[in-house]
RODO-2510 file (C-alpha; in nm, 4 decimals, decimal comma):
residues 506
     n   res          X          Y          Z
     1     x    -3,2556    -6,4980    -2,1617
     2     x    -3,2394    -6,3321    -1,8233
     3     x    -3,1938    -6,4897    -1,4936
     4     x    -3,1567    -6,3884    -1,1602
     5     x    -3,0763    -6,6816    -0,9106
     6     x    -3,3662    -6,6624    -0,6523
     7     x    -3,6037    -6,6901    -0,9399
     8     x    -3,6685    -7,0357    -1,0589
     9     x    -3,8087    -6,9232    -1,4355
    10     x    -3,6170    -6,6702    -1,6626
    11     x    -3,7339    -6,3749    -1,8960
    12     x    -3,7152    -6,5067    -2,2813
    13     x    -3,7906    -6,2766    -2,5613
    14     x    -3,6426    -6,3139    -2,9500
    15     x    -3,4752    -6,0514    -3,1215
    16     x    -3,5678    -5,8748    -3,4220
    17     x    -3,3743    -5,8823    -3,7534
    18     x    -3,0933    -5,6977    -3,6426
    19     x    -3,0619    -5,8153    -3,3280
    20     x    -3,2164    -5,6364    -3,0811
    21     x    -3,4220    -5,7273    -2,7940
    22     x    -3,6341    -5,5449    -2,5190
    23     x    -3,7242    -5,6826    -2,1740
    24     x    -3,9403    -5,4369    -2,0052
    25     x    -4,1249    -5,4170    -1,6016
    26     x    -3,8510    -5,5521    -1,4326
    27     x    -3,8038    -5,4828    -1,0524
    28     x    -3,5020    -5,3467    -0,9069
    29     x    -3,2245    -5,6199    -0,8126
    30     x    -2,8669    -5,6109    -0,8379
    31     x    -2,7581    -5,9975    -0,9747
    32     x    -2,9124    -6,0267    -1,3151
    33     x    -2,7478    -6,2507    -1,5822
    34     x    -2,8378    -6,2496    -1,9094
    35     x    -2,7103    -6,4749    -2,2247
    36     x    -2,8160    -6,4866    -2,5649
    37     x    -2,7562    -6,8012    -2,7906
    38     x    -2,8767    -6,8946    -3,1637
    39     x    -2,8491    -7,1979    -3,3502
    40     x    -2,4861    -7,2479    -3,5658
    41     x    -2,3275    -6,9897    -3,2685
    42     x    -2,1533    -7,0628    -2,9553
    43     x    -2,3961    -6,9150    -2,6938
    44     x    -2,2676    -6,6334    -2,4720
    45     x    -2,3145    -6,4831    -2,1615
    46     x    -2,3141    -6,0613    -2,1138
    47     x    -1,9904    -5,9564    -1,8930
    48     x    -1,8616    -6,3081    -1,9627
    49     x    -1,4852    -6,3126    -1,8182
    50     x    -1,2012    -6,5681    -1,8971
    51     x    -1,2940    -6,9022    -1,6011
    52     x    -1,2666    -6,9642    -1,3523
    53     x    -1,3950    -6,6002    -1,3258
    54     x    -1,8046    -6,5614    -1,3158
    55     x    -1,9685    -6,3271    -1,5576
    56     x    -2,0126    -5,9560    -1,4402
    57     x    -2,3497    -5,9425    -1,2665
    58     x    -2,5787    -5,6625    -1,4366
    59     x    -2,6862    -5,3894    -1,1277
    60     x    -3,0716    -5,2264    -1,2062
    61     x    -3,2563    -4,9967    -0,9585
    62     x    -3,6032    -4,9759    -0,9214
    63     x    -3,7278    -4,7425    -1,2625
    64     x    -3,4072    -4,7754    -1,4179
    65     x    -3,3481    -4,8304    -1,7770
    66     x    -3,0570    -4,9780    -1,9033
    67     x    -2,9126    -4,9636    -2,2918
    68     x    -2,6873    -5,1444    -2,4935
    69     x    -2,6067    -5,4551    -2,3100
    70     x    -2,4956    -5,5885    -2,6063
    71     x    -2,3798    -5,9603    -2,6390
    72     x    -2,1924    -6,0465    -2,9316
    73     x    -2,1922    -6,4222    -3,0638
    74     x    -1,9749    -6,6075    -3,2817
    75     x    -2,0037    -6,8912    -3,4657
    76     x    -2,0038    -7,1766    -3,3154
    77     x    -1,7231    -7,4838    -3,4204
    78     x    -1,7668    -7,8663    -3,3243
    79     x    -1,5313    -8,1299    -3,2566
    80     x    -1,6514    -8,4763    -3,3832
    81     x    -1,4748    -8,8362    -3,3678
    82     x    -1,5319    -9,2000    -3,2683
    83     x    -1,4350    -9,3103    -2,9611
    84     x    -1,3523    -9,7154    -2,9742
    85     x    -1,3390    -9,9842    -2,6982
    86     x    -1,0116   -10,1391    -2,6517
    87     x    -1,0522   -10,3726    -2,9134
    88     x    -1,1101   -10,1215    -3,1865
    89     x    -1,4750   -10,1838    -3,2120
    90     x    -1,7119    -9,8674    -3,1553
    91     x    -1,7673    -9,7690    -2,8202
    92     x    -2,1633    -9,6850    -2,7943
    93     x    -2,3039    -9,4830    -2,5191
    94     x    -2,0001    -9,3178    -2,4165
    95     x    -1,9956    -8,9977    -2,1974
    96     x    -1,7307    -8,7667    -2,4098
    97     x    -1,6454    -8,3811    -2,2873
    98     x    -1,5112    -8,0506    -2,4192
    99     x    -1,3213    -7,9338    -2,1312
   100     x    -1,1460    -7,5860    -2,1202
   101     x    -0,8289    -7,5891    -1,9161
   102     x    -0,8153    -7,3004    -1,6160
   103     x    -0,5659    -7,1903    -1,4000
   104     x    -0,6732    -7,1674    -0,9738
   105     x    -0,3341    -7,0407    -0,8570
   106     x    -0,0651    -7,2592    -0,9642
   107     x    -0,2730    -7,5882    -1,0495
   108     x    -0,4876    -7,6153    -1,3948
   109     x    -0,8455    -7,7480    -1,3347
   110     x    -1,0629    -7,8724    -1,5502
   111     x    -1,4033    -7,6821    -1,7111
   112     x    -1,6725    -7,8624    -1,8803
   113     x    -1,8038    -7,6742    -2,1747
   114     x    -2,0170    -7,9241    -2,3613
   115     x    -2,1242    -8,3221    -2,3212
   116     x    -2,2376    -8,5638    -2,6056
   117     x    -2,3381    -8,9179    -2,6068
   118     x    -2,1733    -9,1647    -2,8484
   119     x    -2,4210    -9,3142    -3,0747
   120     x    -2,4305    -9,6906    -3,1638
   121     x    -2,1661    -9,6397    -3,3791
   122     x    -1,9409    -9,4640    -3,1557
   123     x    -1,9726    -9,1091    -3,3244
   124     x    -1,9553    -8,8246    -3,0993
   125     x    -2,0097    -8,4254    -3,1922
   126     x    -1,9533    -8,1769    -2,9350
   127     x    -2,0656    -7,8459    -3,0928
   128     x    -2,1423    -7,4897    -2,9735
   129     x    -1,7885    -7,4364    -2,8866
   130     x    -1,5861    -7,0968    -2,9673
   131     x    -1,2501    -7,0374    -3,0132
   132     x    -1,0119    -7,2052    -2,7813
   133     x    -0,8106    -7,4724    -2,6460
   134     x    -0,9711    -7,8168    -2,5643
   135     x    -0,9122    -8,1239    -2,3746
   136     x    -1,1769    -8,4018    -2,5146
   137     x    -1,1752    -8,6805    -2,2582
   138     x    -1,4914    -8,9751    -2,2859
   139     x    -1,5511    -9,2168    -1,9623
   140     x    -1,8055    -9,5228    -1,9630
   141     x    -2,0940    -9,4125    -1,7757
   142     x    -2,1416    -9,7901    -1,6116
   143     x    -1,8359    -9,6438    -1,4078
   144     x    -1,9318    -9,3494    -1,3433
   145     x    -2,0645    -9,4720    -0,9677
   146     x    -1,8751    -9,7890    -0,8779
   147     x    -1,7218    -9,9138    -0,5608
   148     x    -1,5745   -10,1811    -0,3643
   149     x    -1,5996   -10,3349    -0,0131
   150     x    -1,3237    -9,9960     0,0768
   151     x    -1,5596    -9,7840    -0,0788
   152     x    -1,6820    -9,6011    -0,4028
   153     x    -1,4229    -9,5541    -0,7105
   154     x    -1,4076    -9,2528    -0,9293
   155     x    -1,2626    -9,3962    -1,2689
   156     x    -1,0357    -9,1716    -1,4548
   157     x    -1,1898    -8,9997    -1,7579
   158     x    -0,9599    -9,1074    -2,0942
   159     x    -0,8096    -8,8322    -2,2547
   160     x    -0,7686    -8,7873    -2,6311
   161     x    -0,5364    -8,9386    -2,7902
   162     x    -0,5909    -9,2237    -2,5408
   163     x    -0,4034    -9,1628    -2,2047
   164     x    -0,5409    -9,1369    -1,8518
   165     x    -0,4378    -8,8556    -1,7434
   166     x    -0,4728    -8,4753    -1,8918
   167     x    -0,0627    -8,3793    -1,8124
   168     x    -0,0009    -8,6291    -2,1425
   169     x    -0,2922    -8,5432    -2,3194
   170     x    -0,3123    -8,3970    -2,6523
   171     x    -0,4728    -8,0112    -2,6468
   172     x    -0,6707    -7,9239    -2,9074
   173     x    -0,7066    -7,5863    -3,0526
   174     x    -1,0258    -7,4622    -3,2765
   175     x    -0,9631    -7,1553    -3,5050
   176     x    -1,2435    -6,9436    -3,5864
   177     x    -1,3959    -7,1295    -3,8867
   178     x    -1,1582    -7,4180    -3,8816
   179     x    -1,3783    -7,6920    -3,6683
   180     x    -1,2062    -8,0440    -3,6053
   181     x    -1,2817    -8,3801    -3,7172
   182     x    -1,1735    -8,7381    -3,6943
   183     x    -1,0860    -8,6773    -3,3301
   184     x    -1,1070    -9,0567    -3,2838
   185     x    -0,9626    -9,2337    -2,9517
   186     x    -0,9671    -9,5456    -2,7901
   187     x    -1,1452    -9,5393    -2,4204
   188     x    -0,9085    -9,7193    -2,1399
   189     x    -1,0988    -9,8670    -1,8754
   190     x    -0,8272    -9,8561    -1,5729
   191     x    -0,9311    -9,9316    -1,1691
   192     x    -0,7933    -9,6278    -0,9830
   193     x    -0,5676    -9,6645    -0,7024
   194     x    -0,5487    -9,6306    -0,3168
   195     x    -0,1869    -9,5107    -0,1938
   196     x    -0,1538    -9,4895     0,1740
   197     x     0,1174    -9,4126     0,4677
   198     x     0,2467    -9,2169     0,7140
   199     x     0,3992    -8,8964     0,7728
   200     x     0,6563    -8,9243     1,0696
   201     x     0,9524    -8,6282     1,1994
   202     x     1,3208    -8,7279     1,2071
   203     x     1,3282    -8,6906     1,5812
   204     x     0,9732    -8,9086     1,6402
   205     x     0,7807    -8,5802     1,7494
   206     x     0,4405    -8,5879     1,6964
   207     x     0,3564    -8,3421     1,4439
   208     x     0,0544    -8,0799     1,5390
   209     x     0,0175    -8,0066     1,1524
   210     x     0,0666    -8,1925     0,8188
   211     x    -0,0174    -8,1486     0,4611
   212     x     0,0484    -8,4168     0,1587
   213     x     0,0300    -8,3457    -0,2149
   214     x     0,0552    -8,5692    -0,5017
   215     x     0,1433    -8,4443    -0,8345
   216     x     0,2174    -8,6221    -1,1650
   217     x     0,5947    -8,6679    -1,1686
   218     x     0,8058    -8,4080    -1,4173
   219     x     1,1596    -8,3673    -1,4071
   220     x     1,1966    -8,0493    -1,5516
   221     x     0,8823    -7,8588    -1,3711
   222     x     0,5760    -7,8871    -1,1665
   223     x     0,2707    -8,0795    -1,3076
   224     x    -0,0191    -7,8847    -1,4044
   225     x    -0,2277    -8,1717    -1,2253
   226     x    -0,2436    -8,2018    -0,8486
   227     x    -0,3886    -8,5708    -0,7142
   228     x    -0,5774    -8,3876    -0,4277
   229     x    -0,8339    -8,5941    -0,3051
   230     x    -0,6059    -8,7061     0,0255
   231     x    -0,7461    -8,7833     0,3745
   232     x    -0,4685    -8,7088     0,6333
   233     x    -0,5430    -8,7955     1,0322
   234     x    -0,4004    -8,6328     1,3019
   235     x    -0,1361    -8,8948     1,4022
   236     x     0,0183    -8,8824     1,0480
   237     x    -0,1158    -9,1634     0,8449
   238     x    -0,2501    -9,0485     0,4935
   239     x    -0,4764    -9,1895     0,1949
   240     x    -0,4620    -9,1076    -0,1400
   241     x    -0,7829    -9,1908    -0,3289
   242     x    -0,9060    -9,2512    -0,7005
   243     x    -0,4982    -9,2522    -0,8284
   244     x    -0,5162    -9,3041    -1,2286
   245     x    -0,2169    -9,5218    -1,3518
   246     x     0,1413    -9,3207    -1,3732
   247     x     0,4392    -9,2085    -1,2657
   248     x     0,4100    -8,9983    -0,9355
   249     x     0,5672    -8,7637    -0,6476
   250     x     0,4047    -8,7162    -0,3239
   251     x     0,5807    -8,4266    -0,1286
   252     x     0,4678    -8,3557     0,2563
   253     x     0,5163    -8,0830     0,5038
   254     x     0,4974    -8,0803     0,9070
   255     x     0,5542    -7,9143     1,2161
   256     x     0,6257    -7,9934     1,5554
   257     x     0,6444    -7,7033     1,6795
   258     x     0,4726    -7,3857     1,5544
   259     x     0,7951    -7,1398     1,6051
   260     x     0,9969    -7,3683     1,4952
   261     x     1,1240    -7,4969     1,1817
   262     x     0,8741    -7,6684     0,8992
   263     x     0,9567    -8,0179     0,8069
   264     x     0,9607    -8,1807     0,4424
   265     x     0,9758    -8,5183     0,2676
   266     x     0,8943    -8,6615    -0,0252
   267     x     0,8373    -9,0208    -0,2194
   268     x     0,8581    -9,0564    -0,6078
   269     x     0,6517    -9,4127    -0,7669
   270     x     0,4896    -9,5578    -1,0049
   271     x     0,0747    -9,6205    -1,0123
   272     x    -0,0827    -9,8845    -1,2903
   273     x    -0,3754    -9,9139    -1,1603
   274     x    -0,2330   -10,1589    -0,8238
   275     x    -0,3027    -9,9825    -0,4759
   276     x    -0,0358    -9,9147    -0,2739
   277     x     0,0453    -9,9384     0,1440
   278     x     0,3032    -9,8106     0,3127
   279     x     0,4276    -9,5360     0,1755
   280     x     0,6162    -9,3606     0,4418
   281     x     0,7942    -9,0522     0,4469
   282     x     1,0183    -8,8820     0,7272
   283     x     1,0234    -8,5306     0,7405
   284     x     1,3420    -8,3463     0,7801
   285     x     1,3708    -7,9983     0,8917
   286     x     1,3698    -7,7670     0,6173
   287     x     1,5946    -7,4499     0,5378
   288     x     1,5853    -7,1764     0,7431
   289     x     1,5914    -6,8325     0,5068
   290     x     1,5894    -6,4789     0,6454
   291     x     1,6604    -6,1773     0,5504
   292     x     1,6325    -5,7721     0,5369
   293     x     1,3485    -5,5902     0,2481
   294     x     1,5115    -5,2583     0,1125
   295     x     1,1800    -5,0390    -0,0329
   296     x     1,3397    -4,7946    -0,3551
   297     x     1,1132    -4,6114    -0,5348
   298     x     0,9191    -4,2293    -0,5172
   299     x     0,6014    -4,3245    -0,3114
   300     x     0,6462    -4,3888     0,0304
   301     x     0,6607    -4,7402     0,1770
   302     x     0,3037    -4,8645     0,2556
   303     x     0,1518    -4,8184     0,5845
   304     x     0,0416    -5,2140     0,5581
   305     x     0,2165    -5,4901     0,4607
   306     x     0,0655    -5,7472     0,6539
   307     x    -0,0672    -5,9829     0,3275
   308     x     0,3038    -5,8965     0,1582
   309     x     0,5184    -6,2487     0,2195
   310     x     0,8642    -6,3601     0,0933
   311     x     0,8317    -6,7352    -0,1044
   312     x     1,0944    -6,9478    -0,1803
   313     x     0,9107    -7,1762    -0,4610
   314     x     1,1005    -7,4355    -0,5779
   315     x     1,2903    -7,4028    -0,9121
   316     x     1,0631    -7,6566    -1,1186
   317     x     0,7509    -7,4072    -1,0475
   318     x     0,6321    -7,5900    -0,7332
   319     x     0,4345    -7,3576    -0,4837
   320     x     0,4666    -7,6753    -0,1783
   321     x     0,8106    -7,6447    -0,1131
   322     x     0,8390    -7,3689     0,1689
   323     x     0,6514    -7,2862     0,5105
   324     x     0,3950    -7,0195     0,4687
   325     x     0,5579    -6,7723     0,6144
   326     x     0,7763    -6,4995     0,5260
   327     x     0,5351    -6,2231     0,6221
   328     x     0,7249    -5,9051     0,5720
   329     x     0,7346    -5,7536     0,9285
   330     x     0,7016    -5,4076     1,0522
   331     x     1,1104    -5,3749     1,0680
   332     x     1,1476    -5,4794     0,7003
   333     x     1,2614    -5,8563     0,8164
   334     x     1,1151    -6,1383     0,6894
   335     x     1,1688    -6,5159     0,7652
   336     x     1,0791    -6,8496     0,5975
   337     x     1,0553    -7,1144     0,8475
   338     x     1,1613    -7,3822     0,6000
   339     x     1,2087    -7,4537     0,2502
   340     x     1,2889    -7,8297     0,1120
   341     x     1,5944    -7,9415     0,0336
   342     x     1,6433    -7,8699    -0,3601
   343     x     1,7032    -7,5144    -0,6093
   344     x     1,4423    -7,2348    -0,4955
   345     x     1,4190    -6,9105    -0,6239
   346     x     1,2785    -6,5854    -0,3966
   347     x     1,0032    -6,4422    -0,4653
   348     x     0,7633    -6,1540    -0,2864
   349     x     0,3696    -6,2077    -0,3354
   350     x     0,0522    -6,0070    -0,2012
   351     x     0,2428    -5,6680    -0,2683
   352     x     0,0117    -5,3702    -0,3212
   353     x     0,0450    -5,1735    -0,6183
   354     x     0,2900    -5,0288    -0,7452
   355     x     0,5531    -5,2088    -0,6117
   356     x     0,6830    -5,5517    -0,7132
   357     x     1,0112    -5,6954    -0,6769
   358     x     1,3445    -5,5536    -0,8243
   359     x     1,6387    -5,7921    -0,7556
   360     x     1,7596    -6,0375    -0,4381
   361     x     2,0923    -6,0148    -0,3445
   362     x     2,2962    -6,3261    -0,1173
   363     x     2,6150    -6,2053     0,0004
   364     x     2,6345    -5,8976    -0,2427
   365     x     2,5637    -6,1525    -0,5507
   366     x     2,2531    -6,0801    -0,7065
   367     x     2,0207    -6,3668    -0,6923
   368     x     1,7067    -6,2648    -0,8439
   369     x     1,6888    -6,5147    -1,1585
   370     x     1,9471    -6,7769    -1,0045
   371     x     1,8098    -7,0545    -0,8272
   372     x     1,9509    -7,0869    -0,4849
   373     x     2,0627    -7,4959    -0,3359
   374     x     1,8714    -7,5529     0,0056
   375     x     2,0120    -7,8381     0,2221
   376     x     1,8057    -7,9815     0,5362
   377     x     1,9123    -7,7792     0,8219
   378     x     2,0547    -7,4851     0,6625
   379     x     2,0085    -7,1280     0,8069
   380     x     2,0075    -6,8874     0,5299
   381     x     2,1065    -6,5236     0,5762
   382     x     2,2325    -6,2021     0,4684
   383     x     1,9448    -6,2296     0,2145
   384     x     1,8702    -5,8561     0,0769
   385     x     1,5212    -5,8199    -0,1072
   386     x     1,4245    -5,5202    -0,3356
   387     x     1,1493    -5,3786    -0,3949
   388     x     1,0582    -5,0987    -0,6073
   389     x     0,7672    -4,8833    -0,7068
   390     x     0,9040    -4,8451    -1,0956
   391     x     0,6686    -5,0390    -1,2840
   392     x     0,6717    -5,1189    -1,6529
   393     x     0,3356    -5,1839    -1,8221
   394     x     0,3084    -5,2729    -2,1623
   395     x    -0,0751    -5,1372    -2,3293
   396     x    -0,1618    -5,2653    -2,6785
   397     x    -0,4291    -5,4550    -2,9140
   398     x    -0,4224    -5,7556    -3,0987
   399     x    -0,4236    -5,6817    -3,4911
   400     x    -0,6191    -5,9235    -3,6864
   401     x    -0,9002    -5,9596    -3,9558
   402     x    -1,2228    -5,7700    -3,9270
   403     x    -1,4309    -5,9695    -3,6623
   404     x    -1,1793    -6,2085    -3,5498
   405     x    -1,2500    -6,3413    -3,1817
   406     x    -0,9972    -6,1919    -2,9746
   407     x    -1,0855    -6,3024    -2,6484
   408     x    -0,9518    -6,6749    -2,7442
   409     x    -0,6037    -6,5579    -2,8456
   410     x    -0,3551    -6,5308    -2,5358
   411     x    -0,0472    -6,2633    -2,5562
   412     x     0,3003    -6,3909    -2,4038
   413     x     0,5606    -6,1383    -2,3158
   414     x     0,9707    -6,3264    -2,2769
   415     x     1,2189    -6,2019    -2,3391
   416     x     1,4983    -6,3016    -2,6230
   417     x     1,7246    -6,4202    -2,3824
   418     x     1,6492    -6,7835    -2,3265
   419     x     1,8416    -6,8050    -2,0391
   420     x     1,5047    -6,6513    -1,8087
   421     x     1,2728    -6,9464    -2,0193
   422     x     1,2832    -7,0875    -1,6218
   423     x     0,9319    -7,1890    -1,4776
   424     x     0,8533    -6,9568    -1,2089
   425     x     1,0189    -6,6877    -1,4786
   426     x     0,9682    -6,2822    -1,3678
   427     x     1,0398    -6,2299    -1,7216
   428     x     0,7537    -6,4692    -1,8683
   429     x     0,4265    -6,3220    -1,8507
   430     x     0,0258    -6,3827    -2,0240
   431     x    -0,2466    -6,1390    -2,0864
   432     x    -0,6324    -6,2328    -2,2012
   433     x    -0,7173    -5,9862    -2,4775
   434     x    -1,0744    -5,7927    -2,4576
   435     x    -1,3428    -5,7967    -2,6759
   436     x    -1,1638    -5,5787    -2,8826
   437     x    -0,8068    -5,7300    -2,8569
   438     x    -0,6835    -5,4559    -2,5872
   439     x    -0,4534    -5,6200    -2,3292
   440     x    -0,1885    -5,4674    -2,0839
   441     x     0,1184    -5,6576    -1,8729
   442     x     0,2621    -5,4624    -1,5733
   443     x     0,5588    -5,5593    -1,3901
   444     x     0,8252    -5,7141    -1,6475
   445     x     1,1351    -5,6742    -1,5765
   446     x     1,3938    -5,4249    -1,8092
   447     x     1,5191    -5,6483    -2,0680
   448     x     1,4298    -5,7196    -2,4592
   449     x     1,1354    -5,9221    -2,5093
   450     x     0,9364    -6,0784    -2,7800
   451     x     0,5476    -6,0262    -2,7458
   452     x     0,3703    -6,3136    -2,9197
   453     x    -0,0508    -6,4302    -2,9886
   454     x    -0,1691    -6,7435    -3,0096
   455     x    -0,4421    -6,9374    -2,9194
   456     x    -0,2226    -7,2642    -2,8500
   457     x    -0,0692    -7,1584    -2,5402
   458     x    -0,1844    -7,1378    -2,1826
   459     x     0,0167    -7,0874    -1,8433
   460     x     0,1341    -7,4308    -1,8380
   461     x     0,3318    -7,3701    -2,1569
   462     x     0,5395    -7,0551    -1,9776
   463     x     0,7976    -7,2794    -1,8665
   464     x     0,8433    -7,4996    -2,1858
   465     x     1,1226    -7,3633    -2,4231
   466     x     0,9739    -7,5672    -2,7114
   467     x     0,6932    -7,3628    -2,6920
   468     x     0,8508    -7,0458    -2,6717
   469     x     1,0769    -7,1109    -2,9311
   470     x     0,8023    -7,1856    -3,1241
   471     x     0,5934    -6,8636    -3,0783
   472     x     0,9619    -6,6439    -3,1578
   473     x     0,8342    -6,7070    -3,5226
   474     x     0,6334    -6,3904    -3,6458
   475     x     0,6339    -6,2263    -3,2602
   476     x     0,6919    -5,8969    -3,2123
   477     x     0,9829    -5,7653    -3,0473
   478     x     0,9715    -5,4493    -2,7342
   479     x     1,2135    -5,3187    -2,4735
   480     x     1,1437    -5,2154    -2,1759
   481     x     1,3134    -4,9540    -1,9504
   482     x     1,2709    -4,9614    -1,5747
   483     x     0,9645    -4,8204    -1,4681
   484     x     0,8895    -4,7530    -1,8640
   485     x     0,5061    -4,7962    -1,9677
   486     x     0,4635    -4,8553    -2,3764
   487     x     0,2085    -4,9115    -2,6244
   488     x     0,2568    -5,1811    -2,8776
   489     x     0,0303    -5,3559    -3,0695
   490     x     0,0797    -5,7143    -3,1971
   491     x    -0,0426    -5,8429    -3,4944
   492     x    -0,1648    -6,2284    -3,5653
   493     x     0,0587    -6,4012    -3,7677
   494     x    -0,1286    -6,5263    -4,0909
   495     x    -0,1053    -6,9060    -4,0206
   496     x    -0,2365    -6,8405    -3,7124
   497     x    -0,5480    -6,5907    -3,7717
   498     x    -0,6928    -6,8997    -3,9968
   499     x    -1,0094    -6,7765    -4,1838
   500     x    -1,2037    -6,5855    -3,9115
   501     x    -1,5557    -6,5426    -3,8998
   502     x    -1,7533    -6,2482    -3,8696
   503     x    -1,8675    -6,1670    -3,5139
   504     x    -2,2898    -6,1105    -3,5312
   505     x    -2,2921    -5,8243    -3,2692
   506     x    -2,6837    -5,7274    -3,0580
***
């Protein structure tokens, strides 16, 4: 099938035995799509990239002819359950989803990949699915558009194995030829929450700029989930709406004065399914961090640095927790106009290539991997930040059976010493194989690391030492040298290559 999107009809035509296809007198245009699909295989789309990432757009000039734009398909697996009301009978006519979890910067977001209907016995069977990992989540359609005299409610989804919300719900991974049954789960019918209140500064200046975020509460790091549906008026105060039942932390950041220093707050409670007034928060004035960049390498320092900036996330993995600022200036100076009290770590992002950062020193210690204590009010300096143009880069391919499907595995580079298994980890990184299992990580630190494939891991697993402990078993170990690039395949541990199907290529 090929589309192109001010058409409204597409170009069908069937392939022959072995697969290939012609489609002939097309006109010249440069955003053509084109997918193939066949019953018993996941359907597939040509230049298809891991999401949120669109499919590479096929480019054809007037006369042109263009070969092999091959597709290759592979067959497809199902999920299938029963989804039950909360008494344990069947649940008919519920709305269940295959949704593939993607990363948009630091937040995961949620991809539907196929729908079903329950039938009068509750039975689902979501099918056409590839190789992956899976949430499976089923909502009541009655609720689906539902509101009250404040306005319309947006019930939470349930999540298998019967939770509201996707940070405690079971993934659930399909290898090639291994599909999943008895997925069964009871659907929670829960009225989502209003929280509301206001954003204030210490000294009772209005603010001229505010943000609030609400995130599923974690101890140990950030949530993968961000509440963000938030409307926040100029003089401070701040709704949160739709709020599914559990615990929560709502951090905010505001300024009085834009040269001055960014203020923070935050509020941890509880949400089961009762709204919530008067939440306030008063902002305090953040850390003040500055310091001096030091540039070590061959190349020269880059004539523009203007979209290079010095963070200070916080040590749990947040991204809120410091002004946006920190723009590396002209002098090599930099300065983050406030950072919440708690551990932060420094960090340098929007770097061109090659460089990427070496080490941060505090008062001749270096810092680089040790999370540094932030009180309200402090004024950070002597801060020394290193970068350097020697970058490793680690090249290999994934070794598995003949026609596994490699772009569903994930590689992890960390390193044997557990002491760096840290969210927001310079030593933790993930690659997305190719259609033929080639990957490549740049910018690891020196050290020893183990280099690991699976396809039950995602970026929210980097900073979870269970996991990593877990994928130590039949990973591959590599050391790096600074500035040191290396080929080295990895090979798919048996349990985990399951009994792959053949790929039907054209």
């Amino acid at each position: 099938m090929l589309t192109r999107p001010d058409r409204p009809y597409a170009w069908v035509t069937i392939t022959d035995a072995d697969g290939r296809y012609e489609i002939v007198q097309l006109e010249g245009f440069d955003n053509y799509m084109i997918s193939a699909s066949k019953t018993g295989y996941a359907p597939r789309v040509w230049g298809e990239k891991q999401l949120p990432e669109v499919p590479t757009p096929i480019k054809l000039a007037d006369g042109q002819t263009l070969e092999n734009i091959d597709v290759a398909l592979v067959e497809q697996l199902w999920v299938s359950g029963r989804i039950l009301d909360s008494d344990g009978t069947p649940f008919a006519g519920a709305v269940v989803s295959a949704l593939r979890p993607v990363f948009v910067g630091d937040r995961r977001e949620m991809v539907t990949v196929a729908e079903i209907i329950t039938n009068d016995k509750g039975e689902y069977r979501l099918f056409g699915l590839p190789a992956g990992q899976y949430y499976i989540s089923a909502v009541d359609p009655a609720f689906l558009s539902t509101g009250d005299h404040q306005g319309p409610l947006v019930y939470a989804a349930t999540f298998y194995p019967g939770v509201a919300s996707p940070e405690g719900a079971t993934r659930i991974t399909l290898e090639p030829g291994q599909p999943r049954d008895n997925i069964d789960f009871p659907l929670a019918i829960i009225k989502p929450a209003r929280i509301s209140g206001k954003i204030t500064s210490y000294d009772n200046q209005p603010l001229f700029s505010g943000a609030v975020v609400m995130s599923p509460f974690r101890a140990d790091r950030a949530a993968s989930f961000t509440v963000t549906r938030v409307d926040i008026r100029p003089d401070g105060n701040y709704e949160f709406f739709n709020v599914p039942p559990g615990r929560f932390i709502i951090r905010s950041r505001g300024e009085t004065d834009a040269e001055g220093v960014t203020l923070f707050g935050s509020f941890t409670l509880n949400v089961e399914g009762r709204s919530a007034a008067g939440v306030d928060m008063t902002l305090t004035p953040g850390a003040r961090v500055e310091g001096l960049i030091a540039w070590e390498g061959k190349a020269p320092k880059p004539a523009n640095v203007s979209e290079a900036r010095v963070r200070a996330p916080m040590a749990d993995g947040s991204m809120f927790g410091d002004a946006l600022t920190g723009n590396i200036t002209a002098d090599d100076t930099f300065l983050i106009r406030g950072a919440m009290v708690g551990a932060h770590l420094l960090r340098v992002e929007g770097l061109p290539e090659p460089w990427h950062l070496k080490a941060v020193y505090f008062r001749g210690q270096d810092v680089t991997d040790i999370p540094l204590s932030f009180r309200a009010g402090d004024d950070i300096r002597s801060l020394r930040v290193v970068l350097t143009d020697q970058t490793t880069r680690l090249d290999g391919r994934v070794i598995s059976s003949e026609g596994d499907d490699f772009e569903s595995y994930r590689i992890v580079a960390f390193p044997v010493n557990a002491l760096y298994w840290r969210p927001a980890s310079r030593h933790i990184k993930l690659a997305r194989p190719d259609r033929e299992g080639r990957f490549s990580i740049t910018g690891l630190p020196p050290a020893i690391y183990y280099l690991a494939v699976s396809r039950s891991v995602d970026e929210s697993d980097l900073s979870e030492p269970r996991t990593l402990d877990r994928l130590t078993g039949g990973a591959t170990t590599v050391q790096l040298a600074e500035g040191e690039r290396k080929i080295q395949d990895v090979r798919v541990p048996r349990r985990a290559a399951g009994s792959a199907t053949g790929l039907k290529a054209r």
